[in-house]
Chimera marker file (.cmm) of the C-alpha trace (Angstrom):
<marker_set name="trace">
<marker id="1" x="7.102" y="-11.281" z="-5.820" r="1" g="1" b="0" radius="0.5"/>
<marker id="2" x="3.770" y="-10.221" z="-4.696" r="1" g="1" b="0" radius="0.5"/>
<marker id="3" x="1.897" y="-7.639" z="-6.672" r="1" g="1" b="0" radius="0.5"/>
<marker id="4" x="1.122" y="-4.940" z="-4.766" r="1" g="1" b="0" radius="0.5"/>
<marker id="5" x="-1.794" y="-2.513" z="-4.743" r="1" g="1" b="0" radius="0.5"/>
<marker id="6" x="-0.211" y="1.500" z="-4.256" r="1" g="1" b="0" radius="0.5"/>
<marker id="7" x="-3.221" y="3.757" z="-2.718" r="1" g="1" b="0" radius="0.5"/>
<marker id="8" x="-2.729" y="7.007" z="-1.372" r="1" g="1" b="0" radius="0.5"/>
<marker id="9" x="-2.939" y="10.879" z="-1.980" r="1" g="1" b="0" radius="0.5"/>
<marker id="10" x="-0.891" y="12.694" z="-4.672" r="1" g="1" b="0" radius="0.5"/>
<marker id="11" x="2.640" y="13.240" z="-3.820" r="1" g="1" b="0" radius="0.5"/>
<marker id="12" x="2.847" y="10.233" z="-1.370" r="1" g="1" b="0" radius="0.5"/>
<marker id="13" x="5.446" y="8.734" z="-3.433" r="1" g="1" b="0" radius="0.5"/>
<marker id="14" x="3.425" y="5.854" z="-5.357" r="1" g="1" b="0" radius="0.5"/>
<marker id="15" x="5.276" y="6.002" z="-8.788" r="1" g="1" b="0" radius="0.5"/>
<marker id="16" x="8.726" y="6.958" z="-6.818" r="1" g="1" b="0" radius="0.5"/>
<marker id="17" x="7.919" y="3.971" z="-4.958" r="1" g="1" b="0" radius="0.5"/>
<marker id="18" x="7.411" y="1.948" z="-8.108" r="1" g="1" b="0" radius="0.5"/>
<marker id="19" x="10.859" y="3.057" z="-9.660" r="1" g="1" b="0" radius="0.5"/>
<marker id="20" x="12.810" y="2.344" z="-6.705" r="1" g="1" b="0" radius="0.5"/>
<marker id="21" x="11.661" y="-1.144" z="-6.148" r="1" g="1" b="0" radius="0.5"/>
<marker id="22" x="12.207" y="-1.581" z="-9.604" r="1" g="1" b="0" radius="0.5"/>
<marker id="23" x="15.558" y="-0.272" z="-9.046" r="1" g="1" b="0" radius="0.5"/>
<marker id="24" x="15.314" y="2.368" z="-11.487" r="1" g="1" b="0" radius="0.5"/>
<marker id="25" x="16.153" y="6.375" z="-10.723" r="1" g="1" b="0" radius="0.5"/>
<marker id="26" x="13.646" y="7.658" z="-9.068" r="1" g="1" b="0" radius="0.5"/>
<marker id="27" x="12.261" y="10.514" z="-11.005" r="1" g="1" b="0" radius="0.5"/>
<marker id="28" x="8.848" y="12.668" z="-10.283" r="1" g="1" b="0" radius="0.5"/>
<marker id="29" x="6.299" y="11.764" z="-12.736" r="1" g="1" b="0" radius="0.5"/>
<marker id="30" x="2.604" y="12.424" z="-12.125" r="1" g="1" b="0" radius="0.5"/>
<marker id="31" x="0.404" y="9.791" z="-12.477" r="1" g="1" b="0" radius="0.5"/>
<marker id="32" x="-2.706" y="9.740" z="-14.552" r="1" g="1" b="0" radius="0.5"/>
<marker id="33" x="-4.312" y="6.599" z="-14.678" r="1" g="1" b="0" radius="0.5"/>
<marker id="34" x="-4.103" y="3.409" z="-12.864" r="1" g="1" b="0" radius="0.5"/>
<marker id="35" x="-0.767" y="1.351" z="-14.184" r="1" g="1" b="0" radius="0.5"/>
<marker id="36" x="-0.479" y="-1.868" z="-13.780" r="1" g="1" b="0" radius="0.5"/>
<marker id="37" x="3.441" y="-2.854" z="-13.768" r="1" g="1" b="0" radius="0.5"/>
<marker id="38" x="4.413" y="-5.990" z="-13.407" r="1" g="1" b="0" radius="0.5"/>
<marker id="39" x="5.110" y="-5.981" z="-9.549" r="1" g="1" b="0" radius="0.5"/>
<marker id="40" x="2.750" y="-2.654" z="-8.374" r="1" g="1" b="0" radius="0.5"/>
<marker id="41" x="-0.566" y="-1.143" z="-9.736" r="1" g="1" b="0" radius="0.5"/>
<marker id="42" x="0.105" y="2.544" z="-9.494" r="1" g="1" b="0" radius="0.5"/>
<marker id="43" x="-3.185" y="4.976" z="-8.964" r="1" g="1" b="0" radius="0.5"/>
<marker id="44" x="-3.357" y="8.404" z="-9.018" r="1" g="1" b="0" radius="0.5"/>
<marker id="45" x="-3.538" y="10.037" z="-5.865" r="1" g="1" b="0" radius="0.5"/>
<marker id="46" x="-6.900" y="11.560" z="-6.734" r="1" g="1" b="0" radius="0.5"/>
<marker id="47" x="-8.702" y="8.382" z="-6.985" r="1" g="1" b="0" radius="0.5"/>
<marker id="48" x="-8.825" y="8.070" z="-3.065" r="1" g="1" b="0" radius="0.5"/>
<marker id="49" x="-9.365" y="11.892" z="-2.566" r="1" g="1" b="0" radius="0.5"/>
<marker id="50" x="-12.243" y="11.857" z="-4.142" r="1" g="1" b="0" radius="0.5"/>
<marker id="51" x="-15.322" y="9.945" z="-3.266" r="1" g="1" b="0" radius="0.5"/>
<marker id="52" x="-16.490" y="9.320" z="-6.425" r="1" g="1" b="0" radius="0.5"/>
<marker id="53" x="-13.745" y="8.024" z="-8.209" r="1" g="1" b="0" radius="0.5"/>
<marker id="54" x="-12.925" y="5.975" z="-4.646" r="1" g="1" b="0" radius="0.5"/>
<marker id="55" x="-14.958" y="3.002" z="-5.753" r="1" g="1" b="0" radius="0.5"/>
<marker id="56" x="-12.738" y="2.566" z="-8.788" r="1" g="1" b="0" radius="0.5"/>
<marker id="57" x="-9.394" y="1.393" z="-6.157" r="1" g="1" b="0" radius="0.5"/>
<marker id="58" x="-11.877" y="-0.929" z="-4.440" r="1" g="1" b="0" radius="0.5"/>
<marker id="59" x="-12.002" y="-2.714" z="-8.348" r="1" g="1" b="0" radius="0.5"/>
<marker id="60" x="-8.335" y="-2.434" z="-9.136" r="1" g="1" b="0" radius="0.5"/>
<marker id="61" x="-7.365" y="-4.203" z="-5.638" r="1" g="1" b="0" radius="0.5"/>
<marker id="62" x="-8.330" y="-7.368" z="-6.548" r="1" g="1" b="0" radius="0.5"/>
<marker id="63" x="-5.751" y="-7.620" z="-9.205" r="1" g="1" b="0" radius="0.5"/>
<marker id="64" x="-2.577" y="-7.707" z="-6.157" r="1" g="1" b="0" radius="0.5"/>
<marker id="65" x="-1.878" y="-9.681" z="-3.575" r="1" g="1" b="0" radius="0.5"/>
<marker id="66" x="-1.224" y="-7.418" z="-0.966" r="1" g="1" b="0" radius="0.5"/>
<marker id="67" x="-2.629" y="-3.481" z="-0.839" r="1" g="1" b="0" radius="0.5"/>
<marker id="68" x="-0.320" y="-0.817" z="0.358" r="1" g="1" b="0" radius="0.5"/>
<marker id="69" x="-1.490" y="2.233" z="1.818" r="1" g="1" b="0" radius="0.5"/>
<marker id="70" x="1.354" y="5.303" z="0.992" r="1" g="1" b="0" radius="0.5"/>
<marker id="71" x="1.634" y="8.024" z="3.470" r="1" g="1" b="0" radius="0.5"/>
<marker id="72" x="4.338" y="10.718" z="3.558" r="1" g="1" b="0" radius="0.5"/>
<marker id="73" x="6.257" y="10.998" z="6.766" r="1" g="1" b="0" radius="0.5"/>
<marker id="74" x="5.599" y="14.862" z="6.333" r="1" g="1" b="0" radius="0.5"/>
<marker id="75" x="1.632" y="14.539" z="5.504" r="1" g="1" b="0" radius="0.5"/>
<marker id="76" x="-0.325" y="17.316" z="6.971" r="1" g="1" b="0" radius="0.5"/>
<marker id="77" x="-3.323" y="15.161" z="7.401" r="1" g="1" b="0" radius="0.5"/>
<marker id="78" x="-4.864" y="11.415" z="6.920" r="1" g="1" b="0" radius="0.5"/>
<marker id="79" x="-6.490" y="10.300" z="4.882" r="1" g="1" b="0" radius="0.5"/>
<marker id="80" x="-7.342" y="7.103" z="5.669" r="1" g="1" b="0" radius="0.5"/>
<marker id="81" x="-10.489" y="5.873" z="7.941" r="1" g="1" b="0" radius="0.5"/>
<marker id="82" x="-10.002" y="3.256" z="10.687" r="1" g="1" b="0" radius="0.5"/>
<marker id="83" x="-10.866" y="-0.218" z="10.028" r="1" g="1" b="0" radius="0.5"/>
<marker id="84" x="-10.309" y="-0.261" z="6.622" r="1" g="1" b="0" radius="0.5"/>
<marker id="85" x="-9.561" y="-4.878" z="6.180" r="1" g="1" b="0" radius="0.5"/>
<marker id="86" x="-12.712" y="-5.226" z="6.846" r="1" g="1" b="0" radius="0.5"/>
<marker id="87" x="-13.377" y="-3.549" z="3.412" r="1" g="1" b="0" radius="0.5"/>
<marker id="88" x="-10.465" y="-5.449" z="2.033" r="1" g="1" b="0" radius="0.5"/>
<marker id="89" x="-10.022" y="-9.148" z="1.064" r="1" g="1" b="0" radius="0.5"/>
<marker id="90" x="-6.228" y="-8.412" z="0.927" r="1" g="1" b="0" radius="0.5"/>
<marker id="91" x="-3.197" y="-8.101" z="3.513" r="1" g="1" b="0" radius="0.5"/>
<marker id="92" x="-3.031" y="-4.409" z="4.211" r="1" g="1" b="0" radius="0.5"/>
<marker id="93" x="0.442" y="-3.083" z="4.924" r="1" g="1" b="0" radius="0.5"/>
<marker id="94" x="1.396" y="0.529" z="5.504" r="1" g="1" b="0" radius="0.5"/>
<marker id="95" x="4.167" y="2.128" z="4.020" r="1" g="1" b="0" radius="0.5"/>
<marker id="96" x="5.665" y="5.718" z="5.029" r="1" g="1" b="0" radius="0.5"/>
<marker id="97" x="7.480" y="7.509" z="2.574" r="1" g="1" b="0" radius="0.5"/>
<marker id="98" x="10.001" y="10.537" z="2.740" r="1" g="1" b="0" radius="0.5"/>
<marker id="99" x="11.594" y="9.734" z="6.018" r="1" g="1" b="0" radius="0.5"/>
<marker id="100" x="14.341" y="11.565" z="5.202" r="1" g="1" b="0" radius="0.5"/>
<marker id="101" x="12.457" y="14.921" z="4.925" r="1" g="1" b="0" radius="0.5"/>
<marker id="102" x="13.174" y="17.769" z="7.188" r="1" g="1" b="0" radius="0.5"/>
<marker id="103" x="9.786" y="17.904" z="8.329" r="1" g="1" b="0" radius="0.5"/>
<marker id="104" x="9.093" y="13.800" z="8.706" r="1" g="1" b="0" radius="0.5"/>
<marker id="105" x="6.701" y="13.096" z="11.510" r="1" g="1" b="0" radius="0.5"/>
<marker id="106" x="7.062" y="9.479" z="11.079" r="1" g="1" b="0" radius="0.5"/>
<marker id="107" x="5.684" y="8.338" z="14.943" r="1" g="1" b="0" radius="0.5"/>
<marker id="108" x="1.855" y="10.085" z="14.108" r="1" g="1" b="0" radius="0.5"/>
<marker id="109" x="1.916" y="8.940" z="10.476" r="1" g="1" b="0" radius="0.5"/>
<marker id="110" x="2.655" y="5.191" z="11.736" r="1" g="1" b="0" radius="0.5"/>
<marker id="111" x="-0.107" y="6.043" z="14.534" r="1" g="1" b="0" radius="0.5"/>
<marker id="112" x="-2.278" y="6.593" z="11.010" r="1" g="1" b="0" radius="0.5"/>
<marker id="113" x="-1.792" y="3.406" z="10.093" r="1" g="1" b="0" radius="0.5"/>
<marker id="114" x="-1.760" y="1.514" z="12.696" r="1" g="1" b="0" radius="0.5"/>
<marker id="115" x="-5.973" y="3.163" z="12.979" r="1" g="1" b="0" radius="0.5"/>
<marker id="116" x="-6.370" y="2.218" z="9.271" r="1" g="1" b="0" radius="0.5"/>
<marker id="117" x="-5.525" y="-1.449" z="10.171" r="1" g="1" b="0" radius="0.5"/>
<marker id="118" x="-1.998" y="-2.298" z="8.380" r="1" g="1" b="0" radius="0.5"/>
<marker id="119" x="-1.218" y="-5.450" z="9.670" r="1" g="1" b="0" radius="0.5"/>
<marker id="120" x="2.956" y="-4.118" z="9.012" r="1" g="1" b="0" radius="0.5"/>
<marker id="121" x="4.349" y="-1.014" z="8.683" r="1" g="1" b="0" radius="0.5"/>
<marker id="122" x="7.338" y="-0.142" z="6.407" r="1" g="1" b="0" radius="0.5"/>
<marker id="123" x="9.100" y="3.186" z="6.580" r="1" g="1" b="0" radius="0.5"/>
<marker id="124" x="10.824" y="4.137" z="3.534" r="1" g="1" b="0" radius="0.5"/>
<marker id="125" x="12.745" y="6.314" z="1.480" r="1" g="1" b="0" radius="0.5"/>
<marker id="126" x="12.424" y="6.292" z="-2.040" r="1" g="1" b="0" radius="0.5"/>
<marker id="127" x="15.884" y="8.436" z="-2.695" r="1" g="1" b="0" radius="0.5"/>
<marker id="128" x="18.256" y="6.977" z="-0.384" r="1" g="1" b="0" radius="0.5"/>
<marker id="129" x="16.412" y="3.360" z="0.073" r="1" g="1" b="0" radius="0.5"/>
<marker id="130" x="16.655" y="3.253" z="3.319" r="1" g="1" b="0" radius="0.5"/>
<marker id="131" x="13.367" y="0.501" z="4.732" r="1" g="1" b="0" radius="0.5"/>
<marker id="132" x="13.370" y="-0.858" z="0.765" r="1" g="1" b="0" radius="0.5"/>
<marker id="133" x="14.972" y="-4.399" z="1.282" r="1" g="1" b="0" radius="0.5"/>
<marker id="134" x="12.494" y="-4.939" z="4.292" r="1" g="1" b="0" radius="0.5"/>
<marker id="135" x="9.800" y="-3.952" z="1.982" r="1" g="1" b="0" radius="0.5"/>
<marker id="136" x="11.379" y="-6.448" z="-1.168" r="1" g="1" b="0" radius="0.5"/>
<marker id="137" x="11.684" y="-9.173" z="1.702" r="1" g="1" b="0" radius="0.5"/>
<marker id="138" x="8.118" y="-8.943" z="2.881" r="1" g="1" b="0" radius="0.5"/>
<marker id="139" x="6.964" y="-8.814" z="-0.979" r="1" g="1" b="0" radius="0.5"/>
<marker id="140" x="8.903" y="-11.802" z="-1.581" r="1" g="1" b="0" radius="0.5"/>
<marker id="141" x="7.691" y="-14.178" z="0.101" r="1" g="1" b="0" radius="0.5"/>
<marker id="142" x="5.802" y="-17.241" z="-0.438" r="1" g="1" b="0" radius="0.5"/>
<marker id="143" x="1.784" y="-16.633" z="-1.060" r="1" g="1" b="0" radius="0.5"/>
<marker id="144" x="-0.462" y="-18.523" z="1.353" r="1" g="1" b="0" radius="0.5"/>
<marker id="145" x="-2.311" y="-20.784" z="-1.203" r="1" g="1" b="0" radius="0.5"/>
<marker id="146" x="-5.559" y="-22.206" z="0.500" r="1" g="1" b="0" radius="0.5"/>
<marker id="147" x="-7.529" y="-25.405" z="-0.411" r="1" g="1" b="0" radius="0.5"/>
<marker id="148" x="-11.011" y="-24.503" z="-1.206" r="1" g="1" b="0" radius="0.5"/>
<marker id="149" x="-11.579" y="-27.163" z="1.677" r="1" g="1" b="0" radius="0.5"/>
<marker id="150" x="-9.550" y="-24.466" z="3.945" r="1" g="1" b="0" radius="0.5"/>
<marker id="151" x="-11.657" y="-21.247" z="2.595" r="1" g="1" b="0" radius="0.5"/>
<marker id="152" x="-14.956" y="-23.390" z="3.353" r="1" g="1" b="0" radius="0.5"/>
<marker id="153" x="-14.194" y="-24.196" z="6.867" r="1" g="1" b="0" radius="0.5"/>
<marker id="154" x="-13.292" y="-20.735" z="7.410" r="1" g="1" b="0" radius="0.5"/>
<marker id="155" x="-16.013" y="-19.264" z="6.002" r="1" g="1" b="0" radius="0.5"/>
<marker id="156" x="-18.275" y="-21.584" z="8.233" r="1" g="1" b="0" radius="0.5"/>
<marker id="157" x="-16.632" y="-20.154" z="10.990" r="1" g="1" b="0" radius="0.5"/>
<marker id="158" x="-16.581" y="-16.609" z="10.238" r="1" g="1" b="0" radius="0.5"/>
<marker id="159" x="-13.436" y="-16.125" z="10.268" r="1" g="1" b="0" radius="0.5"/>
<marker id="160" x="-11.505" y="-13.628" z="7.696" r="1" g="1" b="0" radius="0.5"/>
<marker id="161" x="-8.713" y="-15.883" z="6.171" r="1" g="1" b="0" radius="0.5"/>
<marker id="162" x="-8.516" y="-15.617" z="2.361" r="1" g="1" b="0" radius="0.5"/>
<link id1="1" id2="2" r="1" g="1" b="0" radius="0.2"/>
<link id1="2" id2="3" r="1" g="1" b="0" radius="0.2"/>
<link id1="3" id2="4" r="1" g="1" b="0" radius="0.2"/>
<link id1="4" id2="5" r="1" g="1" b="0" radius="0.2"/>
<link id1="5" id2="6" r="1" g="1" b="0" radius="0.2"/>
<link id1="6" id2="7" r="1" g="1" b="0" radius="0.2"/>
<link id1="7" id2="8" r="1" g="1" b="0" radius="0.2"/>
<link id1="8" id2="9" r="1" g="1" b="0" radius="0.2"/>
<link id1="9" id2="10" r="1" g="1" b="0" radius="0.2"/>
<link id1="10" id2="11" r="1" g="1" b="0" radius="0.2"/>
<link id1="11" id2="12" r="1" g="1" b="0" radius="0.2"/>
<link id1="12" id2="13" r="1" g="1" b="0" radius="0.2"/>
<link id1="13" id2="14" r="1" g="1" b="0" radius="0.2"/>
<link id1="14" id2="15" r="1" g="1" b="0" radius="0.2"/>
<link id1="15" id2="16" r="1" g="1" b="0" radius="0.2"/>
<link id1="16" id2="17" r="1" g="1" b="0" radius="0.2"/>
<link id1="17" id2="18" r="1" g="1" b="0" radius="0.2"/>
<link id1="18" id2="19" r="1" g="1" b="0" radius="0.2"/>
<link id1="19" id2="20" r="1" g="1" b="0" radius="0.2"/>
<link id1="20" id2="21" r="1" g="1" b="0" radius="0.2"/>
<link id1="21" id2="22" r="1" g="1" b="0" radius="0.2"/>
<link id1="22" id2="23" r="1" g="1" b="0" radius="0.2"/>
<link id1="23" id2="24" r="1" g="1" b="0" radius="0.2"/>
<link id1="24" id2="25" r="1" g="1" b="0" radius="0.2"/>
<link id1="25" id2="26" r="1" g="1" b="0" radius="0.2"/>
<link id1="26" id2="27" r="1" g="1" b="0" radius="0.2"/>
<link id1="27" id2="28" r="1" g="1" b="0" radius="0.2"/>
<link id1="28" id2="29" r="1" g="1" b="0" radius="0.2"/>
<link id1="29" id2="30" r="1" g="1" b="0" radius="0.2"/>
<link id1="30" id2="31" r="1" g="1" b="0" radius="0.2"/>
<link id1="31" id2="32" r="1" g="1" b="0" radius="0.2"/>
<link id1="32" id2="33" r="1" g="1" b="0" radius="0.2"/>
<link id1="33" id2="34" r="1" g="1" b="0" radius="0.2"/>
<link id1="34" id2="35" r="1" g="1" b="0" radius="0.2"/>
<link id1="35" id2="36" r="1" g="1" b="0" radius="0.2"/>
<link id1="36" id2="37" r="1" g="1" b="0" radius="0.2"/>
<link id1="37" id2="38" r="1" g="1" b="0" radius="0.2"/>
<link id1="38" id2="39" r="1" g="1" b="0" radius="0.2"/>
<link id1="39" id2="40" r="1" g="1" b="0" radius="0.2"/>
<link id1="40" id2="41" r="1" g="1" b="0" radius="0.2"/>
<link id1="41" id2="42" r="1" g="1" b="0" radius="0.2"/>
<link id1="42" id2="43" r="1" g="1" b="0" radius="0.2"/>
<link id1="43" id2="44" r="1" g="1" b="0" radius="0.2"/>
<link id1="44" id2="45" r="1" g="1" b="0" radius="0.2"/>
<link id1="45" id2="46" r="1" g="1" b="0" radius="0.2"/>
<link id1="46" id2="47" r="1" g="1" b="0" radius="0.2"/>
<link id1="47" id2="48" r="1" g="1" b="0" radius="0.2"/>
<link id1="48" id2="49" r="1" g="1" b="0" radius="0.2"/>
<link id1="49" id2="50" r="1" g="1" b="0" radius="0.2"/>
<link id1="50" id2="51" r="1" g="1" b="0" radius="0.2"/>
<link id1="51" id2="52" r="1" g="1" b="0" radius="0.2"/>
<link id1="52" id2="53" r="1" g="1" b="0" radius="0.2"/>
<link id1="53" id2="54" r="1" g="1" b="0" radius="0.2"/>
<link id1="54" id2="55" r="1" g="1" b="0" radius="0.2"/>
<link id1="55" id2="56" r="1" g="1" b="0" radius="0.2"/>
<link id1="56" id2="57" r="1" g="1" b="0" radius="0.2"/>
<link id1="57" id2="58" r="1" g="1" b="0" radius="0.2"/>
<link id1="58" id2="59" r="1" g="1" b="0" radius="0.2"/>
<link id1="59" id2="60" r="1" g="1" b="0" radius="0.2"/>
<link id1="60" id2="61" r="1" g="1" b="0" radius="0.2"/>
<link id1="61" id2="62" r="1" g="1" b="0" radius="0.2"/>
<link id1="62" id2="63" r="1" g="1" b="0" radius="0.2"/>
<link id1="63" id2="64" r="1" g="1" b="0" radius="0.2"/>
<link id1="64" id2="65" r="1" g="1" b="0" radius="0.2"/>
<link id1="65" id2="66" r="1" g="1" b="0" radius="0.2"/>
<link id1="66" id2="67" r="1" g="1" b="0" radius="0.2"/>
<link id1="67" id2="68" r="1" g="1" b="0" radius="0.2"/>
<link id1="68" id2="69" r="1" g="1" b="0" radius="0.2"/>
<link id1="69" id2="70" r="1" g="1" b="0" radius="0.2"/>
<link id1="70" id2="71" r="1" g="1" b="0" radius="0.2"/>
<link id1="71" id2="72" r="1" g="1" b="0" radius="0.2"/>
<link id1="72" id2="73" r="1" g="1" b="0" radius="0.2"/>
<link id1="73" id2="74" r="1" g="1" b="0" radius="0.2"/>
<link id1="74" id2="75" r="1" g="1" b="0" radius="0.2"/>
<link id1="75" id2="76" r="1" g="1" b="0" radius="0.2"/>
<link id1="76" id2="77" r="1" g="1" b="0" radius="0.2"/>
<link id1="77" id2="78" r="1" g="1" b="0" radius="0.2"/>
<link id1="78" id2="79" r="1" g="1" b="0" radius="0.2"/>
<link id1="79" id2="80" r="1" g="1" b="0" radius="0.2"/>
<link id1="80" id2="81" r="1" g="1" b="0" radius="0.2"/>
<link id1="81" id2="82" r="1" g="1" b="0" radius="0.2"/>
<link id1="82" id2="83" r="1" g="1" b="0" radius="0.2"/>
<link id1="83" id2="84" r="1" g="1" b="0" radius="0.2"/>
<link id1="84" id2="85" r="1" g="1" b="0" radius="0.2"/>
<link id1="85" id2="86" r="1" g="1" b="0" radius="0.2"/>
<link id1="86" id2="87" r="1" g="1" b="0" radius="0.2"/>
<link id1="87" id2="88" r="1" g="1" b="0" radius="0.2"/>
<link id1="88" id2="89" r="1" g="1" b="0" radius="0.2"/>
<link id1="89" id2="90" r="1" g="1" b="0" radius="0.2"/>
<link id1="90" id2="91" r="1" g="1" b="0" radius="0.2"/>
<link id1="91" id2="92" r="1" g="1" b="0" radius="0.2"/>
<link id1="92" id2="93" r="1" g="1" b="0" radius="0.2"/>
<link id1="93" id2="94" r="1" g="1" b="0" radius="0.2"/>
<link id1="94" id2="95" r="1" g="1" b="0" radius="0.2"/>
<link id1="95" id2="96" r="1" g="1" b="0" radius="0.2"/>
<link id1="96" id2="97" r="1" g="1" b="0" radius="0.2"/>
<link id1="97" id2="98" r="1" g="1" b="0" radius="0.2"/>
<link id1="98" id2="99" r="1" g="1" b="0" radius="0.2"/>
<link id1="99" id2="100" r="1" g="1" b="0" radius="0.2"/>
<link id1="100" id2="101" r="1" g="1" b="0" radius="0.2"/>
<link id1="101" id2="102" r="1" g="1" b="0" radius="0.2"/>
<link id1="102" id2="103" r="1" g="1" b="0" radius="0.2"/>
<link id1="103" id2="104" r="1" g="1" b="0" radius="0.2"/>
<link id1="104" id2="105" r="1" g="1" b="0" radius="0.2"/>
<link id1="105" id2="106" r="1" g="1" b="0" radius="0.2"/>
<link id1="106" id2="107" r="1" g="1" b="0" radius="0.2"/>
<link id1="107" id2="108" r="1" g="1" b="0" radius="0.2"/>
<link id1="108" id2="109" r="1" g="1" b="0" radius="0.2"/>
<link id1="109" id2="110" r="1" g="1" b="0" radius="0.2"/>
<link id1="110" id2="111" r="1" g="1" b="0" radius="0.2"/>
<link id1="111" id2="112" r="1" g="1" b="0" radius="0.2"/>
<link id1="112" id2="113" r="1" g="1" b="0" radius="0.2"/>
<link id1="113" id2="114" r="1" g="1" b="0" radius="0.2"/>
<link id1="114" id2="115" r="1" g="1" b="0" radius="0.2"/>
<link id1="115" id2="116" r="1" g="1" b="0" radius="0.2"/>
<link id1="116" id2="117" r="1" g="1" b="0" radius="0.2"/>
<link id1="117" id2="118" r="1" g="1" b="0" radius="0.2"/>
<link id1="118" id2="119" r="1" g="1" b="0" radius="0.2"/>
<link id1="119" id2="120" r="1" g="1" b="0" radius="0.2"/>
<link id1="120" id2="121" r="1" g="1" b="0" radius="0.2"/>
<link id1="121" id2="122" r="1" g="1" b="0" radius="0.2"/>
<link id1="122" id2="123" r="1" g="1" b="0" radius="0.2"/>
<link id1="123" id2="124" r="1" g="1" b="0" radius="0.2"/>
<link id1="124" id2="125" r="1" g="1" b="0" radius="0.2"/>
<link id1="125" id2="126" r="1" g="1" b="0" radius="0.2"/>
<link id1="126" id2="127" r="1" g="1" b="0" radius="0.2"/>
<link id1="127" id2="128" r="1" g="1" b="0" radius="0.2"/>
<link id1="128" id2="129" r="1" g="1" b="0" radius="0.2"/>
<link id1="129" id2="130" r="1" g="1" b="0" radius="0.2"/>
<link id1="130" id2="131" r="1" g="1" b="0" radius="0.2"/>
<link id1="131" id2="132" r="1" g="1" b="0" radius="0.2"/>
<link id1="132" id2="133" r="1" g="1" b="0" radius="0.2"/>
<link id1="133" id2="134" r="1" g="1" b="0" radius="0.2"/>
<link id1="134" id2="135" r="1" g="1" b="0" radius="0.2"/>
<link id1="135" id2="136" r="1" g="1" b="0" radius="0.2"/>
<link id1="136" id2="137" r="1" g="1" b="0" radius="0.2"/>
<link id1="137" id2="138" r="1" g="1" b="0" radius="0.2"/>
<link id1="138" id2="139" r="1" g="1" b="0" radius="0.2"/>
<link id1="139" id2="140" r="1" g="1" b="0" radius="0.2"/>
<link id1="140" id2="141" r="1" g="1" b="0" radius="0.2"/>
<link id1="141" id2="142" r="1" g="1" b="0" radius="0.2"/>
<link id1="142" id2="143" r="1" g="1" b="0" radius="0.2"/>
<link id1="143" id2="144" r="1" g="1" b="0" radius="0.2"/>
<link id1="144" id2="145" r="1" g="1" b="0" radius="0.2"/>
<link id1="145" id2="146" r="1" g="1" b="0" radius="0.2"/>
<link id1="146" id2="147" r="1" g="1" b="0" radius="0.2"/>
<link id1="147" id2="148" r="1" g="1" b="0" radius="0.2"/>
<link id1="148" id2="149" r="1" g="1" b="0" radius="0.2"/>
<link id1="149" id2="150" r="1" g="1" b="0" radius="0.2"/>
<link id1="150" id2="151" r="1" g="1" b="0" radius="0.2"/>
<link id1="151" id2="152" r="1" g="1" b="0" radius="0.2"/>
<link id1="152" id2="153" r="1" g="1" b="0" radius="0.2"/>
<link id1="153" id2="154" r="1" g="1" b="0" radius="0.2"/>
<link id1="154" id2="155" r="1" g="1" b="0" radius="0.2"/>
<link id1="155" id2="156" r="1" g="1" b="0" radius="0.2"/>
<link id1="156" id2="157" r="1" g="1" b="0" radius="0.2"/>
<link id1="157" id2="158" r="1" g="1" b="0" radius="0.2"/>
<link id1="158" id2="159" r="1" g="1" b="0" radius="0.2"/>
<link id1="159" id2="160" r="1" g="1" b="0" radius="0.2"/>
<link id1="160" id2="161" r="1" g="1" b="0" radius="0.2"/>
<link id1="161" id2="162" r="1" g="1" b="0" radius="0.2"/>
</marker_set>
């Protein structure tokens, strides 16, 4: 499975996120420093609302293979700026927690993403896992592996492969 990089505001549902692709019960528990399990890296949500401490999830994403942005369907705002891969060496992938609030607004949260520049989006919800097995089936599978042949010819041409 591909390690994958959790960003997103406090509350999104990181951790919950964690425990339910894990398949463990999903139970609220507030994140204080960046965990690295063995298939996510779990930061708290305050790393990306703050600008100082913003630099510090630009470090920790080169440790995954792919970097999720969390939003939650109900979010009152986004965080996230447009054209965020070309900040990114990664696959960026959105995913959209808490579908199955009351209050989900899952259309202008994907619209969010979609701005930031996930290349897939994955609604989700942690309790019920509804979206999770597309999410498992997109972690698993196979890494693109590149000769260093294949990452000099792209680099030549400017083009953002690796």
């Amino acid at each position: 499975m591909r390690k994958l990089f959790l960003c997103g505001r406090s509350e999104a549902g990181k951790t919950s996120l964690t425990q339910a692709l894990k398949g463990e019960p999903v139970v609220y528990h507030k994140t204080q420093y960046v965990n690295h399990w063995d298939i996510t890296i779990d930061t708290p949500g305050e790393y990306v609302e703050s600008k100082n401490l913003a630099l510090a999830l630009c470090c920790f994403s080169y440790e995954a293979d792919v970097i999720g942005l969390l939003c939650g369907a109900n979010e009152p705002f986004n965080l996230f700026p447009p054209g965020l891969p070309a900040a990114c060496n990664r696959p960026i992938i959105g995913i959209i927690t808490k579908i199955d609030c009351i209050d989900a607004n899952v259309p202008m949260v994907s619209q969010w993403l979609k701005e930031a520049g996930c290349e897939k989006i994955f609604p989700v919800s942690n309790i019920t896992g509804e979206g999770m097995d597309e999410l498992r089936q997109y972690l698993n599978e196979a890494k693109e592996s590149l000769s260093l042949e294949e990452i000099m010819k792209a680099q030549k041409m400017g083009f953002k492969k690796c």
